[in-house]
MIVOKE-795904 format. One record per residue (C-alpha): chain; residue number from 1; residue in three letters; x, y, z. Coordinates in Angstrom, 3 decimals, padded with zeros to 6 digits. Layout:
// residues N
<sekol cadena="A" num="NUM" residuo="ALA" u="X" v="Y" w="Z"/>
...
This chain:
// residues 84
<sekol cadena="A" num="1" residuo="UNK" u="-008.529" v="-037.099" w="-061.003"/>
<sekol cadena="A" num="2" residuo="UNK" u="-007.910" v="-039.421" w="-058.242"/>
<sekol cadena="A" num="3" residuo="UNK" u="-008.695" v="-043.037" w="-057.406"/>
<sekol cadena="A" num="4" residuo="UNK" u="-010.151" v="-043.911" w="-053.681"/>
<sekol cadena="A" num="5" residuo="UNK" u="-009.604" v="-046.832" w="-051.852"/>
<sekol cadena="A" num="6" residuo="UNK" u="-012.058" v="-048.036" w="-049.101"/>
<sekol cadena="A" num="7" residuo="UNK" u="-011.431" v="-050.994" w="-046.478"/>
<sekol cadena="A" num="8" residuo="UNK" u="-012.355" v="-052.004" w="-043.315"/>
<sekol cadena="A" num="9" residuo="UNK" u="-010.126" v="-052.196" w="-040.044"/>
<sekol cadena="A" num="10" residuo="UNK" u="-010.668" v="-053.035" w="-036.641"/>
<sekol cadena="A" num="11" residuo="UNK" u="-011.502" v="-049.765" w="-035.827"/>
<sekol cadena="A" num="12" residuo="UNK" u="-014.047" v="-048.327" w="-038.466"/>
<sekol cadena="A" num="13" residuo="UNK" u="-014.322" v="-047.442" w="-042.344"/>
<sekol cadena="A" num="14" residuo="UNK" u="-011.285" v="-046.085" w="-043.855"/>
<sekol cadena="A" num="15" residuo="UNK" u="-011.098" v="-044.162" w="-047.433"/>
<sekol cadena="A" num="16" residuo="UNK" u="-007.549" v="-042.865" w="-048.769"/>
<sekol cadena="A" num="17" residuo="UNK" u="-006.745" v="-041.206" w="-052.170"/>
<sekol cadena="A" num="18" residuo="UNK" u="-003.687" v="-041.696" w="-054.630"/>
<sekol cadena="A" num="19" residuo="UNK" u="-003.513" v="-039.851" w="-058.019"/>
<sekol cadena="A" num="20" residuo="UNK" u="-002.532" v="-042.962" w="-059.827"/>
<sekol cadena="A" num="21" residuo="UNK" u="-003.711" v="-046.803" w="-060.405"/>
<sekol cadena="A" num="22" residuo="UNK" u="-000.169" v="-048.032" w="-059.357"/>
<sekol cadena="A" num="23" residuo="UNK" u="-000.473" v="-045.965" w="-056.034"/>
<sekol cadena="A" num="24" residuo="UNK" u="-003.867" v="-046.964" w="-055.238"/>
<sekol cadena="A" num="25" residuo="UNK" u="-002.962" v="-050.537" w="-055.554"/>
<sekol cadena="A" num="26" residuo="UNK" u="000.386" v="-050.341" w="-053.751"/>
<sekol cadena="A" num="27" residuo="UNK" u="-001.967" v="-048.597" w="-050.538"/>
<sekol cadena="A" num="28" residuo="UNK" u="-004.925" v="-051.123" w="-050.913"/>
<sekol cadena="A" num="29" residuo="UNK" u="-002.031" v="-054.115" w="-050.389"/>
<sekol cadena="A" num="30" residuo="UNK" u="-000.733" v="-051.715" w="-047.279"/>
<sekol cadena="A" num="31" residuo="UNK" u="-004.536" v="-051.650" w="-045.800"/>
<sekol cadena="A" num="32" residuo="UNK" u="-004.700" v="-055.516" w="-046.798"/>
<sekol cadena="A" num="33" residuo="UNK" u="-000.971" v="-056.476" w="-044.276"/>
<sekol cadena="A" num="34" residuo="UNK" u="-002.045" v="-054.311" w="-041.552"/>
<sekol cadena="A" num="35" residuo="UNK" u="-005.606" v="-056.635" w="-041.507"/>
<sekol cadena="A" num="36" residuo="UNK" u="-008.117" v="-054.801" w="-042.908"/>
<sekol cadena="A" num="37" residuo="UNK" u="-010.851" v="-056.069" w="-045.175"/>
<sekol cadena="A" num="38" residuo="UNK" u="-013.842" v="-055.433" w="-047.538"/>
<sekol cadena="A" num="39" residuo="UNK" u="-011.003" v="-053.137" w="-049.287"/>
<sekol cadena="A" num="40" residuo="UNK" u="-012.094" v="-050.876" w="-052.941"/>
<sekol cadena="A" num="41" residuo="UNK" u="-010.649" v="-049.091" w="-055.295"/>
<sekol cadena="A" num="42" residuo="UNK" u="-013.086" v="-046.641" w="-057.056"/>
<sekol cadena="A" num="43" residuo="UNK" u="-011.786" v="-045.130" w="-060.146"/>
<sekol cadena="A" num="44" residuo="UNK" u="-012.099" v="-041.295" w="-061.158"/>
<sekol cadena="A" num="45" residuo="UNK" u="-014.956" v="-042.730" w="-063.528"/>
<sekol cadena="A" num="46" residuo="UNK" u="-016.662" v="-043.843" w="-060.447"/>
<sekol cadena="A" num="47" residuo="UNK" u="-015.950" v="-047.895" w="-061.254"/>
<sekol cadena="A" num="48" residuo="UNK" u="-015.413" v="-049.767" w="-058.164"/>
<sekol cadena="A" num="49" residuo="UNK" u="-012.986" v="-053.160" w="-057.925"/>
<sekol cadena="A" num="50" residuo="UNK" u="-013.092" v="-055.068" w="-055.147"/>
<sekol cadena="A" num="51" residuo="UNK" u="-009.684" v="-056.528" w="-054.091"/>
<sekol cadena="A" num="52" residuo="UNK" u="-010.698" v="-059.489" w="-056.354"/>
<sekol cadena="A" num="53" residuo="UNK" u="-010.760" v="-057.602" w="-059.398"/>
<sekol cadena="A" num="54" residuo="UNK" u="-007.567" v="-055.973" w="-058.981"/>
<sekol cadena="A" num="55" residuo="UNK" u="-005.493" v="-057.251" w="-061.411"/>
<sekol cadena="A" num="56" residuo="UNK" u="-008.051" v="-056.043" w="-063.824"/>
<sekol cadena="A" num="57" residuo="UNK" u="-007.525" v="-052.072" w="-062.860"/>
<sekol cadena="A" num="58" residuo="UNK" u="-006.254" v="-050.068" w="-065.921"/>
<sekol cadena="A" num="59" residuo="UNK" u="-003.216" v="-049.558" w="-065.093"/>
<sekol cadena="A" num="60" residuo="UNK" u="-001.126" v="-046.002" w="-066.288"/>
<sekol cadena="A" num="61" residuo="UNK" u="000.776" v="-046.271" w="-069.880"/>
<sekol cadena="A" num="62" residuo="UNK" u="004.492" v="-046.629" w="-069.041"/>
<sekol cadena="A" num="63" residuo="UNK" u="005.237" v="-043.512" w="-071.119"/>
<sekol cadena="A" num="64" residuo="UNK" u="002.402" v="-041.429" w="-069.009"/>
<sekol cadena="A" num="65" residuo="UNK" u="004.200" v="-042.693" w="-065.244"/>
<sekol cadena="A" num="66" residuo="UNK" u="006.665" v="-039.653" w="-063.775"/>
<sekol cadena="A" num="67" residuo="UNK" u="009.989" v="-041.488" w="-064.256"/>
<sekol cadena="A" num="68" residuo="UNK" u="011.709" v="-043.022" w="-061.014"/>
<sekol cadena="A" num="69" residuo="UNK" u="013.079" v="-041.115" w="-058.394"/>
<sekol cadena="A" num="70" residuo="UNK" u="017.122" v="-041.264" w="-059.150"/>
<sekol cadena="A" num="71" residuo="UNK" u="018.780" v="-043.002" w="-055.786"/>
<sekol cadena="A" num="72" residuo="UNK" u="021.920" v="-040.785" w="-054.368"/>
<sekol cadena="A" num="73" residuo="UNK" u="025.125" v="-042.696" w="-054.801"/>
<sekol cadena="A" num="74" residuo="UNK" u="026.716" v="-044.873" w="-051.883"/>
<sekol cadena="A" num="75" residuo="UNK" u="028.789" v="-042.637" w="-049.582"/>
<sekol cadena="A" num="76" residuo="UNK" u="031.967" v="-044.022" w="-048.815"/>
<sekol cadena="A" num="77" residuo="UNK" u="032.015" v="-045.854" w="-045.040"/>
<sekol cadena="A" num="78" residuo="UNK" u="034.887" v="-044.827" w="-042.838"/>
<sekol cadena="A" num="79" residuo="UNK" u="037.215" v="-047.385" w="-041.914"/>
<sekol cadena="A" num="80" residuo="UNK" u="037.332" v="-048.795" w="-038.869"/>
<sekol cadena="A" num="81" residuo="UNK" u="041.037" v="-049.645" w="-038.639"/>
<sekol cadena="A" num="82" residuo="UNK" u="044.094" v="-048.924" w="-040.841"/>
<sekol cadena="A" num="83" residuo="UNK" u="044.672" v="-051.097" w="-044.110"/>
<sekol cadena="A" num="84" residuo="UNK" u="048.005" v="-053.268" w="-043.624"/>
C-alpha cells in the first residue's frame, strides 16, 4: 500500500512514493518549495487529489501512526574558559 505523488518541474514529470498520507503530503509541499507544479497525490485506492484537494486526504488514525522517533539528549558543551 503506498500513495504516489506526481508534479511537474522544470525538468520533466516526476512521481515519488511514501507509505503514508502524512508522508505523501509532507513530499508534495517539498516538490511544491523547490517550484514544481501540476503536483498529485494518488491514493492506494487509485483516488487522485490535486494539491487543491489536499486538506481533504484521509489522513492515518493517530493510534495507527509508528510513534515519534525519541530525540537523544543534549550532550554537555565543553567550556571554553574556566568558571571564576
Amino acid at each position: 500500500m503506498s500513495f504516489s505523488i506526481k508534479a511537474m518541474c522544470q525538468h520533466g514529470d516526476l512521481v515519488h512514493r511514501r507509505k503514508t498520507a502524512e508522508a505523501a503530503l509532507k513530499k508534495a509541499r517539498e516538490l511544491s518549495r523547490a517550484g514544481c507544479y501540476d503536483i498529485t497525490i494518488t491514493t492506494p485506492e487509485g483516488r487522485d487529489y490535486h494539491s487543491s484537494e489536499f486538506a481533504d486526504l484521509p489522513r492515518t488514525p493517530a493510534a495507527g501512526r509508528a510513534p515519534p522517533k525519541p530525540r537523544p539528549p543534549d550532550s554537555p558543551r565543553p567550556m571554553s574558559r574556566p568558571v571564576r
